[in-house]
N, C-alpha and C positions, 0 to 999 in steps of 0.2 A: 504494500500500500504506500502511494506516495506521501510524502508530507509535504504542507506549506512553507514556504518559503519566501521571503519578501523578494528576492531578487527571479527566482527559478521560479518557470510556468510549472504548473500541475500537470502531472501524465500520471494519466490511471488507464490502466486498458479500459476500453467500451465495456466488455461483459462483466467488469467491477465494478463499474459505477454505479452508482445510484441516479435514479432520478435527477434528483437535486442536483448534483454536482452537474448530469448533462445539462439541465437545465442554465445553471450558474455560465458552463463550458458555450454552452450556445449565445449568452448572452455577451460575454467578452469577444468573442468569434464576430459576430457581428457588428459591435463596438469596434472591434481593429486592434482590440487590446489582448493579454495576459491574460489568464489568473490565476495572477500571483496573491499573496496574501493582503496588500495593501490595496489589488482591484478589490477584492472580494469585500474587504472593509470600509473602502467608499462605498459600493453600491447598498452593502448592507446598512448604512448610515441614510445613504442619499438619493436611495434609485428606488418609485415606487414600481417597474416594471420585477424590481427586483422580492417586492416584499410581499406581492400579488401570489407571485411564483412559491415563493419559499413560502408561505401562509399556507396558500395548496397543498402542495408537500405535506408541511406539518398537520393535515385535516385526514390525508391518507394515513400519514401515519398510525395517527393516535385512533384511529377506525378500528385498526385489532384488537386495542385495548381488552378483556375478558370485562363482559359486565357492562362497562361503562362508555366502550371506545363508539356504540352509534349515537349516544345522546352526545358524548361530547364533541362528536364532532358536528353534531348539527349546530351546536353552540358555536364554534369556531368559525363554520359557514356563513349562521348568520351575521356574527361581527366582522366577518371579511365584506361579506355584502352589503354591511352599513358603511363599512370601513370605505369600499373605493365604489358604490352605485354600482356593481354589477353582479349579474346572478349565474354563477357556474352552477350545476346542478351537483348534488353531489356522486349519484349516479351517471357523469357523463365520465367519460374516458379520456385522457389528457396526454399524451403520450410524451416521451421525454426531448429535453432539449426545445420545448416550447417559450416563444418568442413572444410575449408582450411590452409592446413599449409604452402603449396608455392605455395602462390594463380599466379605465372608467364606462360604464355606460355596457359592454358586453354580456348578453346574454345567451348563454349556450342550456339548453333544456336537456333535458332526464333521455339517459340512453345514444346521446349523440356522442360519433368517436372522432378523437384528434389524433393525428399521426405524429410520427417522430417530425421533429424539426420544422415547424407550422411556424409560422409569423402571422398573429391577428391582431390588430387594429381596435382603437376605440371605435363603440357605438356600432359594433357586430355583432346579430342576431343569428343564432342558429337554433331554429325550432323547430315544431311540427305547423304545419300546414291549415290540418284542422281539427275538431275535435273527434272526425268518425275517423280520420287517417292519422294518429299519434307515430307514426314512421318520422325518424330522425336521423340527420344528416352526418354524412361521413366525409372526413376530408383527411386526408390522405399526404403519406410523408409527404416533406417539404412545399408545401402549398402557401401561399401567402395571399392572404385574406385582406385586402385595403378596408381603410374605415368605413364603418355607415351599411356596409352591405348586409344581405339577408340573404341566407341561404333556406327557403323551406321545406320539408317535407323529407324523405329519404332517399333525397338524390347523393351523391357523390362526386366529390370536389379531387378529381385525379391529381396524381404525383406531380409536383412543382407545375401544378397549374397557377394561376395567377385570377385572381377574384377583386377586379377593379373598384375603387372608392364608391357607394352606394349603387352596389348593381345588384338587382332580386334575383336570384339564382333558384330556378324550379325546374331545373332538370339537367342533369351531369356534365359536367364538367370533364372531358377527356384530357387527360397527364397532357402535362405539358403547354396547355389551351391559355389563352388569356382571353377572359370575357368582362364585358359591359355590359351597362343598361339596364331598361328595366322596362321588362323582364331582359335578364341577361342575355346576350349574343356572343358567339366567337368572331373576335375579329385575330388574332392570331393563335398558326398552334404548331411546337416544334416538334 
């Protein structure tokens, strides 16, 4: 297991990691930066992308708990969701090395799955459609979700697709795709 070190980045193989740390790993990564122990210490000071993330984590966590770990994590849930206005479900699936930068205003519902390495945006909605179709949306390793957009129903948001600034996404998304609009359109796809 590596240790921290203020000057020396972090190397832990992938299959040791944790959540967390991919999570922290993806967020330096993107930054352009380390993480070394002095990134880790600013963002845990001063980055609320960073507190969003690590707040999650600790909700899964404390979920095993014997006895007490589902109420208290519903407790945690809810002071994370008063804490930044947004409502992750507890039930949805988050996958690691996920990227929020203004984690505020996001709403992902009960049973929707996030893939490794996603980037989403404030004031992103991923729900069910309607009340007779509760199907929930999957989006898929490195996908990058711009602000404001909706994704509904149980379409699928392909591999390093791209989901443009307030575009209604209601029907899949093929890898690689970049869509607009509303309702969404492909206007590129690699």
């Amino acid at each position: 297991m590596a240790r921290f070190d203020e000057d020396r980045p972090v190397s832990v193989p992938a299959k040791d990691r944790s959540k967390f740390a991919q999570d922290l790993a993806a967020i330096a990564r993107r930054t352009g930066q380390e993480a070394t122990l002095g990134y880790v210490l600013r963002y845990l000071l001063f980055a609320p992308s960073f507190h969003y993330v690590a707040g999650r984590r600790l909700q899964e966590a404390v979920a095993g708990i014997p006895l007490v770990g589902g109420v208290l994590r519903r407790i945690l849930w809810f002071l994370h969701a008063m804490c930044f206005s947004s409502d992750i479900s507890p039930t949805a699936e988050l996958g690691p090395g996920i990227y929020l930068p203004h984690p505020f205003g996001i709403v992902i519902g009960d049973g929707a799955v996030i893939g490794r390495n996603v980037s989403i945006y404030q004031n992103v909605t991923i729900g069910q459609r309607n009340d007779t179709n509760p199907a929930m949306g999957r989006v898929e390793d490195g996908a990058y979700i711009g602000a404001g957009a909706v994704i509904l129903g149980g379409v699928t948001v392909g591999a390093n697709a791209i989901v443009g600034a307030n575009a209604v996404v209601l029907n899949d998304v093929p890898p690689g795709a970049t869509v607009v609009g509303n309702p969404a359109r492909i206007v590129s796809q690699s």
